[in-house]
C-alpha positions as CSV (number, residue, x, y, z in Angstrom):
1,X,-70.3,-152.3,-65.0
2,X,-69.4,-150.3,-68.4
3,X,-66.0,-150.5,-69.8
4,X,-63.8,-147.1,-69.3
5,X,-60.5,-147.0,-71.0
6,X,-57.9,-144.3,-71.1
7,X,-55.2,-144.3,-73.7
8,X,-52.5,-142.8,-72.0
9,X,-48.7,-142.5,-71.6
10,X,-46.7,-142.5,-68.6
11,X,-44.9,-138.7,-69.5
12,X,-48.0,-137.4,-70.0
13,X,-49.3,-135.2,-66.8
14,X,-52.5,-134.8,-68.5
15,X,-53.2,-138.4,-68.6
16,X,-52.5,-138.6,-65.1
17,X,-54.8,-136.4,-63.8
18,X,-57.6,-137.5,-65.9
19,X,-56.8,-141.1,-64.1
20,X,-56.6,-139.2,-60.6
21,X,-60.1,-137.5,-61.4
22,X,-61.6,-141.1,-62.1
23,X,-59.8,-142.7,-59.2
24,X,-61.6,-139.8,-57.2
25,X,-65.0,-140.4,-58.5
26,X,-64.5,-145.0,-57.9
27,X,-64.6,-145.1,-61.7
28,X,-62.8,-148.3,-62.5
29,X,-60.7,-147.5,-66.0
30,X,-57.9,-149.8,-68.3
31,X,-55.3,-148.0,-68.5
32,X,-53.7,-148.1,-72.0
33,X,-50.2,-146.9,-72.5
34,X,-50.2,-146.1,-76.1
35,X,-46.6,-145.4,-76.3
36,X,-46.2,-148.9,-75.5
37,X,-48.9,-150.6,-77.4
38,X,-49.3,-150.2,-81.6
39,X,-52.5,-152.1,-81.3
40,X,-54.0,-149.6,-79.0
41,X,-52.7,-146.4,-80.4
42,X,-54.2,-147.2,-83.6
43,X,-57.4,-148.2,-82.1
44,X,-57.5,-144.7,-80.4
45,X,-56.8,-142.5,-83.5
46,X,-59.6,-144.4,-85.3
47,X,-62.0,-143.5,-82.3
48,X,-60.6,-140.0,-82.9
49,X,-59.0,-139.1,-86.3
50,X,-56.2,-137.6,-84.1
51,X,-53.3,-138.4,-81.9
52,X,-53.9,-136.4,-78.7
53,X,-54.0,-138.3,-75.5
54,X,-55.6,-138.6,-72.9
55,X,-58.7,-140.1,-74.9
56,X,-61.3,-141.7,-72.4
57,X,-63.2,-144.3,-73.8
58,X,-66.3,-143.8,-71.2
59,X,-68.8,-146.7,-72.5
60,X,-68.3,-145.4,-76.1
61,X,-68.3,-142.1,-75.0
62,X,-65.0,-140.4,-76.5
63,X,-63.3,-137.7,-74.6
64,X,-60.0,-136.3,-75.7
65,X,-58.4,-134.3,-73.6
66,X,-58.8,-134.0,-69.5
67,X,-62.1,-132.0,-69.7
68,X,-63.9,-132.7,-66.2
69,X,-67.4,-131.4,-67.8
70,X,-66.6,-133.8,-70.8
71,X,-65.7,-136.9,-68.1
72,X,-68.7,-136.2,-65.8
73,X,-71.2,-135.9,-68.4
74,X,-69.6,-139.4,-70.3
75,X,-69.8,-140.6,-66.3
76,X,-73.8,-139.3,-65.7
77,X,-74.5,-140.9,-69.5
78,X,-73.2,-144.5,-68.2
79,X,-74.7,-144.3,-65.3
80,X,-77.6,-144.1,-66.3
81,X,-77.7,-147.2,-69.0
């Protein structure tokens, strides 16, 4: 199966739908809290250039923000590897 990560933080409401939208759709995700981890908020702004969250990492596709078109397309595009 392809690798999904979301960068997230735990005050962020955005983060945590874009996690309830993939828990609806059975796509297993890491769940990154960047406030947390220096490593991984520094990983994400390189995939980026910015610092907004959520950022899915959807099999290399990079979503920033909780877009549903954005997620299902990144979704279809792994899917279909």
């Amino acid at each position: 199966m392809a690798k999904v990560i979301v960068y997230s933080t735990k005050v962020c409401p955005y983060c945590d739908m874009a996690k309830q939208y993939l828990d609806e759709k059975r796509i297993e995700y890491i769940d990154v809290d960047v406030s947390k981890d220096t490593n991984a908020m520094i990983e994400m702004t390189k995939k980026t250039n910015q610092l907004s969250i959520p950022v899915l990492d959807i099999d290399g596709e990079i979503v920033v923000g909780f877009d549903r078109k954005a997620i299902d397309m990144a979704i279809k595009i792994m899917l279909n590897k």
